[in-house]
C-alpha positions as CSV (number, residue, x, y, z in Angstrom):
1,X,25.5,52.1,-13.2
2,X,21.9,53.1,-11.7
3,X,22.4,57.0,-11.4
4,X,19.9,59.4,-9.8
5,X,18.8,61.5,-12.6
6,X,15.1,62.3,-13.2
7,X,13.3,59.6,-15.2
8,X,10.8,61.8,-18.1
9,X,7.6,59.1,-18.5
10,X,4.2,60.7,-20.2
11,X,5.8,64.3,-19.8
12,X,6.1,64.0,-15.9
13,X,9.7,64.1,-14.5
14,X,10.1,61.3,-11.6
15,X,13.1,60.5,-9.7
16,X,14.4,57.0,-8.6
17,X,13.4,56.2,-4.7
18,X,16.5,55.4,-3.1
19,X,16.9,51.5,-2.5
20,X,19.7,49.3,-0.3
21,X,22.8,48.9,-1.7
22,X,22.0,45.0,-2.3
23,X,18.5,45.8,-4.4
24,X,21.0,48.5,-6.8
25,X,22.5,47.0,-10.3
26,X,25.7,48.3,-9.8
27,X,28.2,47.5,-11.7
28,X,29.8,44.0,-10.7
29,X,33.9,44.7,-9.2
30,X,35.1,41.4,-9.4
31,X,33.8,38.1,-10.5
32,X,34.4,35.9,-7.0
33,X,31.2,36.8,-5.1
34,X,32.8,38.4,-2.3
35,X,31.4,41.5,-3.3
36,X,27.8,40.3,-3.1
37,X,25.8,42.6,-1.1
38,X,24.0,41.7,2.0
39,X,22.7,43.4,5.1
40,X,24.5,42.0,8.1
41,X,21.5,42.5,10.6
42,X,20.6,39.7,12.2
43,X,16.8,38.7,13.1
44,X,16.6,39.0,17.1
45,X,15.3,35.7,18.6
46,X,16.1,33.8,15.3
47,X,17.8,30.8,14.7
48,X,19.7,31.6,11.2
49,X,23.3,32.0,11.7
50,X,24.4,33.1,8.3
51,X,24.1,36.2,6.4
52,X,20.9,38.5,5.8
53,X,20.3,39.2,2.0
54,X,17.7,41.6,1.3
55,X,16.5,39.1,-1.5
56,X,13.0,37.6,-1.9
57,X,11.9,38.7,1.4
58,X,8.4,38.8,0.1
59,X,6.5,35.3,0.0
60,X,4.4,36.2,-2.8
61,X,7.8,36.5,-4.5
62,X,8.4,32.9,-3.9
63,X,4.6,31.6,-4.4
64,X,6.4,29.8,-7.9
65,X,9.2,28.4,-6.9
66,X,7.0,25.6,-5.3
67,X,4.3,23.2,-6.2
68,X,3.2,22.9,-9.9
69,X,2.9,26.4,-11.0
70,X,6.5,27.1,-12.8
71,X,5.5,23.8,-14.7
72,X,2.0,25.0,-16.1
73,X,4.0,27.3,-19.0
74,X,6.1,24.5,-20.2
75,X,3.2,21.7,-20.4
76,X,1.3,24.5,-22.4
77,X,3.5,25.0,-24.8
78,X,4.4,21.6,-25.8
79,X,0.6,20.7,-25.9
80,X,-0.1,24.0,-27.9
81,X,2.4,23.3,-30.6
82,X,1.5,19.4,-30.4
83,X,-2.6,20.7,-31.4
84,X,-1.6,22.9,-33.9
85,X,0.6,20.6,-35.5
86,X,-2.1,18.0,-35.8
87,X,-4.7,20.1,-37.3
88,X,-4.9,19.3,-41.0
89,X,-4.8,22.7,-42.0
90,X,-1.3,22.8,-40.5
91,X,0.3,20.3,-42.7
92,X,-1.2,22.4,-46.0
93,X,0.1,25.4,-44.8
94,X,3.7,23.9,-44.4
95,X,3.7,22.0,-47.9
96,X,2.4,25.5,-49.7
97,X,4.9,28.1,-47.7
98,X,7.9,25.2,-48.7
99,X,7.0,25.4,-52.5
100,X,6.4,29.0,-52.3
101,X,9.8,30.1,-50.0
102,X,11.7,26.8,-50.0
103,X,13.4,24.6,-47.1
104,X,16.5,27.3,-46.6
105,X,14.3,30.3,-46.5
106,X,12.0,28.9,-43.9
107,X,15.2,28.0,-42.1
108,X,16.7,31.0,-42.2
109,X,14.4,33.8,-42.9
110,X,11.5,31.8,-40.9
111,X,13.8,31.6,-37.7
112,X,15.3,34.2,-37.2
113,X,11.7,36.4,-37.9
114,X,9.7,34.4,-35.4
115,X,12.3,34.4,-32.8
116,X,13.0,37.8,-32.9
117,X,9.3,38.6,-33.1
118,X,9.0,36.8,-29.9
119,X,11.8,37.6,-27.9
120,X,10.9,41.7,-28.6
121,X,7.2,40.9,-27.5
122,X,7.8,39.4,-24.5
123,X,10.7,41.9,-24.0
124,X,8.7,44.5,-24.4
125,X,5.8,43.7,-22.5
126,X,8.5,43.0,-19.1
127,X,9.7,46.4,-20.3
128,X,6.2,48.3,-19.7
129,X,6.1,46.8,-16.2
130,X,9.2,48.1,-15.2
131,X,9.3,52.0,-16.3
132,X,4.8,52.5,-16.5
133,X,4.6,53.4,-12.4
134,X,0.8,52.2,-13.0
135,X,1.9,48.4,-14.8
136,X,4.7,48.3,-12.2
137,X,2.6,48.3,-9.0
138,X,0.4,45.5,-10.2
139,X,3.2,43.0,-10.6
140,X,5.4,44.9,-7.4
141,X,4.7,42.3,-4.8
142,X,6.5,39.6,-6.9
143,X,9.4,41.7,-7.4
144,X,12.5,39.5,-6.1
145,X,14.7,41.7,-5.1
146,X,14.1,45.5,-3.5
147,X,12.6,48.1,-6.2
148,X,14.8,50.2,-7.9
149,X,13.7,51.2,-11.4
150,X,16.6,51.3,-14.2
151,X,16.3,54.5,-16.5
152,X,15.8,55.1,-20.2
153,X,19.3,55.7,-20.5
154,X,20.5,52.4,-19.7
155,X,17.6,50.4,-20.9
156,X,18.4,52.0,-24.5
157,X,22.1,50.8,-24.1
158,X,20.8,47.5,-22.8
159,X,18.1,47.5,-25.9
160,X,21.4,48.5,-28.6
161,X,23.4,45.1,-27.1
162,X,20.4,43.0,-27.9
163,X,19.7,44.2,-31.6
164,X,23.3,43.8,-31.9
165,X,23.8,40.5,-30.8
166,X,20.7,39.3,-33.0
167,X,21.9,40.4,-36.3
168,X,25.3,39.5,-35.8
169,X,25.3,36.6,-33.8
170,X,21.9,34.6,-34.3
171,X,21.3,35.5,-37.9
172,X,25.3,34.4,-38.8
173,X,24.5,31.3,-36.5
174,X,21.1,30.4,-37.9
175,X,22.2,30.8,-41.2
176,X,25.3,27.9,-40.7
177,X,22.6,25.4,-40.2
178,X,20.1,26.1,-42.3
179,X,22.7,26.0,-44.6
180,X,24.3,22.6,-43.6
181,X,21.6,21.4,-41.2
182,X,18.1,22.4,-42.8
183,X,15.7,20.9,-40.9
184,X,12.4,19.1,-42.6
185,X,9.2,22.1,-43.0
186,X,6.9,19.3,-45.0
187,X,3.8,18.2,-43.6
188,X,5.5,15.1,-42.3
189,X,4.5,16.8,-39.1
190,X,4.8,15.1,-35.3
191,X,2.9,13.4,-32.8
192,X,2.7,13.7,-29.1
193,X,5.8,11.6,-28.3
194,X,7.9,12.8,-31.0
195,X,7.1,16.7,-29.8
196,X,7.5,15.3,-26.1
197,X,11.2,13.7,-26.6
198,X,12.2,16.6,-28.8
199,X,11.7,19.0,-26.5
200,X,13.5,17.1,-23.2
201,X,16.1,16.0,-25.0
202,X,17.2,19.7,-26.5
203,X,16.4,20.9,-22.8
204,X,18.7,18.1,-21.6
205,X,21.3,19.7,-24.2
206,X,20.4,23.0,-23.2
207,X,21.1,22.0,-19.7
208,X,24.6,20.4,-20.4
209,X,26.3,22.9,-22.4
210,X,24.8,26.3,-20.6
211,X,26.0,25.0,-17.1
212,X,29.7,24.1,-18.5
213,X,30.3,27.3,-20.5
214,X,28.6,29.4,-17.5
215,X,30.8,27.9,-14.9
216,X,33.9,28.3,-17.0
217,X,33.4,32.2,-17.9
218,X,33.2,32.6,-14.2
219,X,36.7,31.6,-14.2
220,X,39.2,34.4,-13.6
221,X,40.9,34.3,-16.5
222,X,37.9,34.6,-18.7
223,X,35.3,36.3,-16.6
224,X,36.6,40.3,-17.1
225,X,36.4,39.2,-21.2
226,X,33.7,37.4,-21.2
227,X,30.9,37.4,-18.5
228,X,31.6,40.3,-16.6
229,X,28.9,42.6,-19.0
230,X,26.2,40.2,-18.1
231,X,26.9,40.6,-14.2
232,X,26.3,44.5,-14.6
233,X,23.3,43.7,-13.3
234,X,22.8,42.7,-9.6
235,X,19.0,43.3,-10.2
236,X,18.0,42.6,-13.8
237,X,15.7,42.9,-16.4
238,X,14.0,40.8,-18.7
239,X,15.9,42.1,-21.8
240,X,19.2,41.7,-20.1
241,X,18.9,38.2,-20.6
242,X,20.8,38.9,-23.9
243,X,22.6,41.8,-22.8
244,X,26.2,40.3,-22.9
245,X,29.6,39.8,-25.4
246,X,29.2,38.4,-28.6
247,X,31.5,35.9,-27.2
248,X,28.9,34.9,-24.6
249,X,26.1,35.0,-27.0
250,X,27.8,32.2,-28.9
251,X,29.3,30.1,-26.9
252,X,27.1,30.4,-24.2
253,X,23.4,31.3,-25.2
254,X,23.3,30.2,-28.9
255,X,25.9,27.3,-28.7
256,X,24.0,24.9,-26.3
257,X,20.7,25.1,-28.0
258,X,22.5,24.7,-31.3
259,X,24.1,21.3,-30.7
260,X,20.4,19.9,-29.2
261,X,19.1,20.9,-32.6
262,X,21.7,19.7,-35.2
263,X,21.7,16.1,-32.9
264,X,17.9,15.7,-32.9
265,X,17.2,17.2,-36.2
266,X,13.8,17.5,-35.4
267,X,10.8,19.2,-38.1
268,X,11.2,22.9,-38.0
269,X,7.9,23.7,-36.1
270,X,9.3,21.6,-33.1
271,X,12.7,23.5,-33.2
272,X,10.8,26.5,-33.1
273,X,8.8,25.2,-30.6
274,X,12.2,24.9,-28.2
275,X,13.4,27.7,-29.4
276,X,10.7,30.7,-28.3
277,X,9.9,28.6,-25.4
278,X,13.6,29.8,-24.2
279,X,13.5,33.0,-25.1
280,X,10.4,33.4,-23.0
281,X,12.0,31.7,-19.8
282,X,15.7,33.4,-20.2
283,X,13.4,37.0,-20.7
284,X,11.4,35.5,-17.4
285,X,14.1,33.9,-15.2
286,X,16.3,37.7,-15.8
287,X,13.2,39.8,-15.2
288,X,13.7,39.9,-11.2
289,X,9.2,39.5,-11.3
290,X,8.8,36.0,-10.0
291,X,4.8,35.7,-11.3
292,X,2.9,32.7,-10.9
293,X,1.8,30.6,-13.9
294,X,5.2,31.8,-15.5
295,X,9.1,30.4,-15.2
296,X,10.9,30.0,-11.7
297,X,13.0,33.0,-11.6
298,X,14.2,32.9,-8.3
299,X,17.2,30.6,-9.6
300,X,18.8,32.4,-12.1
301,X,18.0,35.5,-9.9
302,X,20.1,34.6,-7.0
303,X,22.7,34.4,-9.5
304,X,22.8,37.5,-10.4
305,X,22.6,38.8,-7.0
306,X,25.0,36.4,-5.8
307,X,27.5,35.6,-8.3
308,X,28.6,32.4,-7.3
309,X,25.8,29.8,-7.7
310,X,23.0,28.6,-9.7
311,X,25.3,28.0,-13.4
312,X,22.3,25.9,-15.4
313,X,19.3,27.9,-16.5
314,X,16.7,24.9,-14.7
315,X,19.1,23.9,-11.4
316,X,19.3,20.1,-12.1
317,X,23.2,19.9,-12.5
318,X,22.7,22.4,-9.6
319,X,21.3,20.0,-7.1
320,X,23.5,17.2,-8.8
321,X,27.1,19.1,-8.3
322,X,26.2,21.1,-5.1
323,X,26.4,24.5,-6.8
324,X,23.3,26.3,-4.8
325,X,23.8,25.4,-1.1
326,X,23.4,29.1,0.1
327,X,20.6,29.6,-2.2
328,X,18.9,26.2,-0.3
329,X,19.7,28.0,3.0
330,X,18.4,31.4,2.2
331,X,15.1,29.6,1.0
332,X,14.7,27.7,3.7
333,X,15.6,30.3,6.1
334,X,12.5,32.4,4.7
335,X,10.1,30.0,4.7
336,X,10.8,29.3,8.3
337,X,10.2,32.5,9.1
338,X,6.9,33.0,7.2
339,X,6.0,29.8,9.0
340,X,6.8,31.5,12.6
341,X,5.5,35.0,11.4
342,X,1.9,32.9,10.4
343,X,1.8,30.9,13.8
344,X,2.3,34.4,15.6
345,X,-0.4,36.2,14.0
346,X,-3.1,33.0,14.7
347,X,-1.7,33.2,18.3
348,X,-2.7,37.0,18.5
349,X,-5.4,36.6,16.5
350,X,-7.0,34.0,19.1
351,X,-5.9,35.9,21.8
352,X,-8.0,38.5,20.6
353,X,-10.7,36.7,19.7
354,X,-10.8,35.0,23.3
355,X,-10.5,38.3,25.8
């Protein structure tokens, strides 16, 4: 898919640096992970047996996948939406825009216009870091896997899928429940445990139902039809997150989130809440930039690169059902060696200091 014609940016014409085969988003050939790409050198004097992967060889691509960090996001938004809901200005605000529009509008018209908003912002923003040369090197040491930059010809294709798949996917979809399913947009607004259990229990949803469909598209009787246009990118992007059949954007991306919603009919502002706090960690977790303060997206990552692990969009039913052993391996496999590379350099570094 990645060709080498010139990129034109600000009237200068630039051409792609060449990259290893593994870093390239080629298109996917088969949907078994046998054609994932790897490096077969092995470290001399190392210990790992298995295959190299030229994948999140960086540690400050890995700084948040541990401790706290790819928590601080989520815990922000909740509290956000919980402050704002409790100012009193809030509640007047949702009493006069439901007399003015009415529940369905706010529903429909409401949802879909915030969550499109939101999803093209952040889009966007990922967008700029990845074809402005001067954005992209302040973010390149978090890249996850080796830089090579797409081209304007395939972000516009990528950019057509995802208008597409909002108009006649999520606005069809949205519509159906505020239709049948309105949820409440009074000023009968919630508190701190109501937004708390709202959010966890549509995650826990979200969870469920992503990781079954994901695992069965990967079938091979359903993959080619349904999946295989998401996998055409070994090294994504953040709007690729969306970039996928309608098929998948139903049953897969829309569904899950759906079914929390209708079973916890929760007020509108929380559902909205859960809503844009997705879009910003699918746009995140496909970006291949693994920043601190923002999601994990070394999980969803390695599935792209890999194609056979890592199904659920948090890796809970992943840890549960053993479906990211080799990802475990190739983690702990790097932080062994940035472990061994740090002892070696305070060993030279002393022997310096004492000659």
């Amino acid at each position: 898919m990645i060709s080498d014609s010139p990129i034109i940016m600000g009237g200068a014409v630039r051409r792609p640096a060449p990259a290893p085969a593994s870093a390239s988003m080629s298109p996917l050939k088969n949907g078994n992970g046998k054609d994932a790409k790897a490096d077969d050198n092995k470290p001399a004097g190392g210990t790992y047996k298995g295959k190299e992967h030229n994948w999140a060889l960086q540690a400050s691509a890995r700084i948040n996948q541990d401790g706290i960090w790819q928590h601080v996001l989520t815990v922000g938004i909740i509290y956000l939406t919980y402050w704002i809901n409790q100012q009193p200005a809030t509640g007047q605000l949702y009493d006069s825009l439901t007399a003015k529009y009415g529940t369905f509008n706010i529903n429909l018209w409401g949802t879909w216009i915030v969550s499109s908003a939101v999803y093209w912002i952040i889009g966007l923003i990922f967008m700029a870091f990845d074809m402005n040369d001067t954005l992209h090197a302040t973010v390149a040491r978090f890249k996850i896997q080796p830089d090579r930059r797409i081209t304007w010809q395939e972000y516009r294709q990528v950019l057509r899928c995802v208008l597409k798949n909002q108009i006649f996917v999520n606005l069809p979809l949205i519509y159906l429940v505020a239709r049948f399913s309105p949820l409440d947009t009074s000023s009968n607004l919630p508190g701190w445990w109501k937004t708390f259990g709202v959010y966890f229990g549509c995650m826990f949803c979200e969870e469920a139902g992503f990781y079954s469909v994901h695992r069965l598209v990967h079938h091979p009787k359903l993959y080619a039809r349904v999946h295989k246009m998401h996998h055409q990118f070994t090294a994504p992007v953040a709007f690729a997150s969306t970039y996928c059949t309608m098929a998948e954007q139903v049953f897969s991306n829309i569904g899950p989130i759906a079914i929390g919603i209708v079973l916890m009919r929760p007020h509108w502002s929380l559902m909205i809440l859960f809503f844009c706090s997705l879009e910003i960690g699918t746009l995140t977790t496909h970006s291949d930039y693994n920043i601190p303060g923002l999601y994990d997206a070394l999980v969803h990552d390695w599935h792209h690169y890999a194609f056979t692990e890592n199904f659920g969009p948090t890796g809970l039913l992943d840890d549960i059902l053993g479906t990211n052993k080799q990802f475990k391996v190739w983690l702990s496999e790097l932080r062994r060696r940035d472990n061994e590379g740090w002892r070696r350099s305070a060993r030279e570094a002393l022997a310096e200091a004492t000659q």
